[in-house]
C-alpha positions in Angstrom: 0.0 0.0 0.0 1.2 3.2 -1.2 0.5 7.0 0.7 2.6 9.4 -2.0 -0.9 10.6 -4.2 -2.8 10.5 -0.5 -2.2 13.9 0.9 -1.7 16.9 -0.4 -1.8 20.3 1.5 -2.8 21.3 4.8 -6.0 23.1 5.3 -5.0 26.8 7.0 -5.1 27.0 10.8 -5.8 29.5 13.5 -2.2 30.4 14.9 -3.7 30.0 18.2 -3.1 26.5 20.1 -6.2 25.0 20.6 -6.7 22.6 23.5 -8.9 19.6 24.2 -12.3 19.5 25.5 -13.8 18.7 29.0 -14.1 14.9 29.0 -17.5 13.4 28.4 -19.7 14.2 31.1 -22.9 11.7 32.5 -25.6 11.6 30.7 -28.2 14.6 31.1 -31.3 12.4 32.0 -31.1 9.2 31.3 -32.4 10.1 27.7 -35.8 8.2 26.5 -36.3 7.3 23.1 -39.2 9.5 23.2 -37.3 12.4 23.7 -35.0 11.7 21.3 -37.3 11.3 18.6 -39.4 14.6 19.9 -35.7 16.3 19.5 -35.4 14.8 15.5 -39.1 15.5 14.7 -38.5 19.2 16.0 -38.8 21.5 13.2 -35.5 21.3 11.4 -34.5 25.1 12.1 -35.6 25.3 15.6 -33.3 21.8 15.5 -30.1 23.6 14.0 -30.4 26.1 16.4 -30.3 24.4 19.4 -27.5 22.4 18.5 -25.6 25.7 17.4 -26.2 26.9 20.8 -25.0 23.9 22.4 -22.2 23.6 20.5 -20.7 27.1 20.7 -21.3 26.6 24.4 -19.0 23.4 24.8 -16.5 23.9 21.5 -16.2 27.7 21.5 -13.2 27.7 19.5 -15.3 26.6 16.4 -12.4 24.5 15.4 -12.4 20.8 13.5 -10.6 17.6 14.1 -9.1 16.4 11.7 -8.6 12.5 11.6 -7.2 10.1 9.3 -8.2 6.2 8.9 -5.5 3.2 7.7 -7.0 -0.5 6.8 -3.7 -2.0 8.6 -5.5 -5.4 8.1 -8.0 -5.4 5.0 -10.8 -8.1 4.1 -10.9 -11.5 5.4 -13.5 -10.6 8.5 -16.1 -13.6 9.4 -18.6 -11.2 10.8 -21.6 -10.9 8.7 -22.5 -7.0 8.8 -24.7 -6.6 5.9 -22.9 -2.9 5.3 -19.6 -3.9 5.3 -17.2 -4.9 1.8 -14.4 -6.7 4.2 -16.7 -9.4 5.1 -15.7 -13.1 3.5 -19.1 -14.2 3.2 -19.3 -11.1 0.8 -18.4 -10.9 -3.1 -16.9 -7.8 -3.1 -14.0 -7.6 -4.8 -12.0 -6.8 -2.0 -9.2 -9.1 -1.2 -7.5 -10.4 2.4 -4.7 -9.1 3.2 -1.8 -9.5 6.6 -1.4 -6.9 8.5 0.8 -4.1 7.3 4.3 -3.4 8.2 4.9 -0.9 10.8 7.0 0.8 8.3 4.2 1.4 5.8 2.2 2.5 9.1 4.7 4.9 9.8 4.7 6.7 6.5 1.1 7.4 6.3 0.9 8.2 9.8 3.8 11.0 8.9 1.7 11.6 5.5 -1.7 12.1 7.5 0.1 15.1 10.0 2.0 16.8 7.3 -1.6 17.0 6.2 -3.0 18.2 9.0 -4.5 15.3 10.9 -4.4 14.8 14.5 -6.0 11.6 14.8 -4.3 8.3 13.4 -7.1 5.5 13.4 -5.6 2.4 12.0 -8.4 -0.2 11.6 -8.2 -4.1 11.2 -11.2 -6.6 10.0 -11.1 -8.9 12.9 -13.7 -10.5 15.1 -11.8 -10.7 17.8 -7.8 -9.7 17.8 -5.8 -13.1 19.3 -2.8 -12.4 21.4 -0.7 -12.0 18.7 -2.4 -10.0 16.8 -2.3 -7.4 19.9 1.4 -7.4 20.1 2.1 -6.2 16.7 -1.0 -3.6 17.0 0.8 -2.5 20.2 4.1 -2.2 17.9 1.9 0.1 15.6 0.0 2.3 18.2 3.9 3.4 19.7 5.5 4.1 16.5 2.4 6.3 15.7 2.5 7.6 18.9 6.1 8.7 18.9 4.9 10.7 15.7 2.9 13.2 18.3 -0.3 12.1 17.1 -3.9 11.0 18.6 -4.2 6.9 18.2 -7.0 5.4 17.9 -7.9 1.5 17.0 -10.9 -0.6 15.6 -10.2 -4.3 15.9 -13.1 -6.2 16.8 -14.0 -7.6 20.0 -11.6 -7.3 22.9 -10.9 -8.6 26.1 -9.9 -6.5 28.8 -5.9 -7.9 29.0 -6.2 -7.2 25.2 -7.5 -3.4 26.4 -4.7 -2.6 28.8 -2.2 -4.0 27.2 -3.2 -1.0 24.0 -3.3 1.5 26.7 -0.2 0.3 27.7 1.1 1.0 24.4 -0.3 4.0 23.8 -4.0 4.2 22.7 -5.4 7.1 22.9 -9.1 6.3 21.7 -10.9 2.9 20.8 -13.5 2.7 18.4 -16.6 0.6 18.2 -19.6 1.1 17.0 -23.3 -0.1 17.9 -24.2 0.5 14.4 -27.9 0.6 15.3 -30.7 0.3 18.1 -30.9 -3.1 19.7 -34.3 -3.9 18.4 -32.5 -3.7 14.8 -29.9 -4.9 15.1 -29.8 -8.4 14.4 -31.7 -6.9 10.7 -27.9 -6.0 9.8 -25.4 -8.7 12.1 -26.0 -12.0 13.4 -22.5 -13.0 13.7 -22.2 -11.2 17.5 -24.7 -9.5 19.5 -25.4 -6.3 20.7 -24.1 -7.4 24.4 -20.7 -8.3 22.9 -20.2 -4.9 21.9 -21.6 -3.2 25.0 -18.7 -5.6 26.8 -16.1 -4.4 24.1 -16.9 -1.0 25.0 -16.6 -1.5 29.3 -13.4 -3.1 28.4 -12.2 0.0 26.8 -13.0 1.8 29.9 -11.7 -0.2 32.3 -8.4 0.1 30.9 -8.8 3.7 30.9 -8.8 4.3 26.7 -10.9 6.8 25.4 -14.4 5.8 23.8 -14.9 6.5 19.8 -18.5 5.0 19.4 -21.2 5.9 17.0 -23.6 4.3 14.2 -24.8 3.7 10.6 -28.1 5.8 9.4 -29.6 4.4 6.1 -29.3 0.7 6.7 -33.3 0.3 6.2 -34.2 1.4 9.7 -36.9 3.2 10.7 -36.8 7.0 12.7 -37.5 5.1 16.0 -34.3 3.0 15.3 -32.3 6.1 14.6 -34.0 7.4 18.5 -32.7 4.3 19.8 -29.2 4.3 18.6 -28.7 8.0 20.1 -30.4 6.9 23.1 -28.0 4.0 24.0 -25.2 6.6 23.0 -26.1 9.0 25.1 -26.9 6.8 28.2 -23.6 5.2 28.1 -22.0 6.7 31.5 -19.8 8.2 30.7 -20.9 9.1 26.7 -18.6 8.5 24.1 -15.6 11.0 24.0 -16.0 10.7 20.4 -19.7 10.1 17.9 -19.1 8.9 14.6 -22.6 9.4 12.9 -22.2 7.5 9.6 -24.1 7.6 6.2 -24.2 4.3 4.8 -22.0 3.9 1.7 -24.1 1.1 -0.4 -21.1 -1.3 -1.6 -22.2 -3.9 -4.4 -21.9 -7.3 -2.6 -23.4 -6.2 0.5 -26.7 -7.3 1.5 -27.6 -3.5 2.2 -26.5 -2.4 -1.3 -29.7 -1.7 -2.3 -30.7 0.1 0.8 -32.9 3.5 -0.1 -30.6 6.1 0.8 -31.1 8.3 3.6 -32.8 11.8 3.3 -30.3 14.8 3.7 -32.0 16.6 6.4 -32.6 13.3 8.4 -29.3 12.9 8.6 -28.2 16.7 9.6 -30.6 15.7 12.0 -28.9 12.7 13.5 -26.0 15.1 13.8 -27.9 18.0 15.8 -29.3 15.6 18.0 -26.1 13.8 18.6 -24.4 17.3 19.6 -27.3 17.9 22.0 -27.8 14.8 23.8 -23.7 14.5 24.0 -22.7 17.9 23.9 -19.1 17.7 25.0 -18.4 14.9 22.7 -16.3 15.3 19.4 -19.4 14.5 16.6 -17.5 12.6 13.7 -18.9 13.6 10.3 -17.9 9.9 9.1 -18.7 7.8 5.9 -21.0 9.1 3.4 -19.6 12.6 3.1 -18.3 11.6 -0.6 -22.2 11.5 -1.9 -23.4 14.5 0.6 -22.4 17.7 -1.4 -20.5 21.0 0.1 -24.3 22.1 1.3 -25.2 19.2 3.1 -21.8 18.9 5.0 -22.5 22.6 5.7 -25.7 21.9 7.4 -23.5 19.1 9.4 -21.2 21.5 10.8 -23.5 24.1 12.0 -25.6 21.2 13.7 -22.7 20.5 15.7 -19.9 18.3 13.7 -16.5 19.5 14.7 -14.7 16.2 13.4 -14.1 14.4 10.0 -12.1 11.2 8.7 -9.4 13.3 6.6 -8.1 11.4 3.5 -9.1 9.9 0.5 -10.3 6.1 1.9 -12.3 4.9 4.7 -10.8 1.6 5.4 -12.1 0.4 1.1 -14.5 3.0 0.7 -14.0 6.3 -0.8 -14.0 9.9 1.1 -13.6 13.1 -0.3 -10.0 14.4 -0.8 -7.8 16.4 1.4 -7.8 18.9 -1.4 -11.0 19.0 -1.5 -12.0 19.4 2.2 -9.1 21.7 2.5 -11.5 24.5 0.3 -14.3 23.8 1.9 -13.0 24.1 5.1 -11.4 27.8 3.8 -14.7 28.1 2.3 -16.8 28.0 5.5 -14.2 29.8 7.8 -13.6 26.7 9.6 -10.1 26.2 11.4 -8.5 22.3 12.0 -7.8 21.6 15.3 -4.5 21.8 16.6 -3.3 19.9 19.5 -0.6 20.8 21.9 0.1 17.8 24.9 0.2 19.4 28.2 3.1 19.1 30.4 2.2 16.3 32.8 0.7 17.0 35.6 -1.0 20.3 34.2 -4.9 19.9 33.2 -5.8 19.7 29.6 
């Protein structure tokens, strides 16, 4: 795998350092799936600008995170997520492949911040990561830590020895989505259940790694599936740190490939509710942007997205380029996020 013709310039920043957030705080409620939906059948402006308010009140800085995502380990998964092209039992044309070298790591990671990013996610399609597998990911997560970037992982399932020993090696943030509500779920995965992933997720915490956790809109589900999802985000304790709301990118082969896509506004307002139900949480403006259009992703960012995968793949799917969201970045006034590690001991 090759990272020369990935990047290209960085967007223009504020020349101000910019610091983290508060951490995720409990969750205002617990949230009922009721209110949730009464928040996304709100009338769309009255929506926008409550999340505006909300979000200038947490992220007053306005700024973006910008944060890049490596396949380290491509195709060859056993799970059966009717979205996803890495799947075996799926014909999609995408091949297995071993795990990359942490040479080739290192060079995109070095590629993604010359670019901008701040985040280095490196994904792998596993169920479940063996003991071996960790080790070599741990390998990965310090060399692109030494880089003075954000790490973050997807690798399946994990046990909590498998947790620590990431923290141990530098994870900064461990994604893994609940794709959908429970009551849907089993429409698009039968392969592991919901619980499995709720587990995942407390073994993140445990080890004290950072939570990345979102979902899938367009999968077929109905508006009270799309309540539900937010609502199990948001009563998480604490919520996610970061929310990837995703748009589902309709891959030939998958079983959801013929999915009816998923109405604009529905999905600007998964993202306002998102930012109000989580407000300190970094919202991820995740797969999909490629079909959304300048306006849509727009609409995104004043309902409260401050975060985008930055790069010209998501794991085998396409995203738009970094030239690309470099000028509509400029275009919108918006600023990347830049990230300055406190001294230990200092708050941050």
């Amino acid at each position: 795998m090759t990272t020369s013709d990935l990047f290209f310039e960085a967007p223009i920043t504020a020349p101000v350092t910019l610091h983290r957030p508060a951490k995720a705080a409990a969750p205002q409620g617990p949230w009922t799936v009721e209110a949730i939906q009464a928040l996304l059948d709100k009338p769309l402006m009255d929506l926008l600008f409550e999340a505006q308010t909300v979000h200038r009140q947490h992220f007053p800085e306005g700024d973006i995170e910008l944060a890049t995502l490596l396949s380290v380990k491509t195709g060859g998964c056993p799970e059966n997520c009717g979205y996803c092209p890495q799947s075996a039992e799926f014909d999609t044309g995408v091949k297995a492949q071993k795990l990359m070298e942490v040479d080739e790591v290192v060079r995109a990671a070095q590629a993604a911040k010359d670019a901008g990013a701040t985040r280095f996610c490196m994904g792998a399609a596993w169920r479940a990561p063996k003991d071996r597998d960790v080790e070599k990911v741990a390998v990965l997560v310090e060399a692109v830590k030494g880089l003075g970037l954000q790490t973050c992982a997807t690798l399946g399932m994990l046990e909590p020895h498998h947790a620590h020993q990431l923290k141990a090696a530098g994870l900064d943030y461990y994604n893994h989505n609940l794709d959908t509500a429970p009551e849907y779920y089993t429409d698009v995965v039968d392969t592991r259940t919901y619980q499995d992933r709720l587990d995942t997720l407390a073994h993140v915490r445990s080890a004290g790694i950072s939570v990345c956790c979102g979902g899938i809109v367009g999968m077929g589900e109905q508006p009270v599936h799309r309540a539900g999802l937010i609502a199990q985000l948001a009563n998480l304790n604490p919520y996610p740190e970061s929310v990837p709301i995703n748009s589902l990118v309709r891959v030939p082969g998958t079983p959801l490939a013929d999915s009816e896509p998923v109405d604009p506004f529905d999905f600007v307002r998964m993202i306002a509710v998102a930012r109000i139900t989580m407000p300190t949480a970094r919202v991820r403006l995740s797969a999909g942007r490629q079909q959304m259009g300048d306006a849509v992703q727009a609409l995104c960012f004043m309902a409260g997205a401050n975060s985008i995968f930055y790069g010209d793949k998501l794991l085998v799917t396409g995203n738009p380029d970094v030239e690309a969201d470099t000028v509509l970045l400029r275009k919108l006034g918006l600023n990347a996020r830049q990230v300055q590690e406190q001294p230990e001991g200092c708050a941050a």
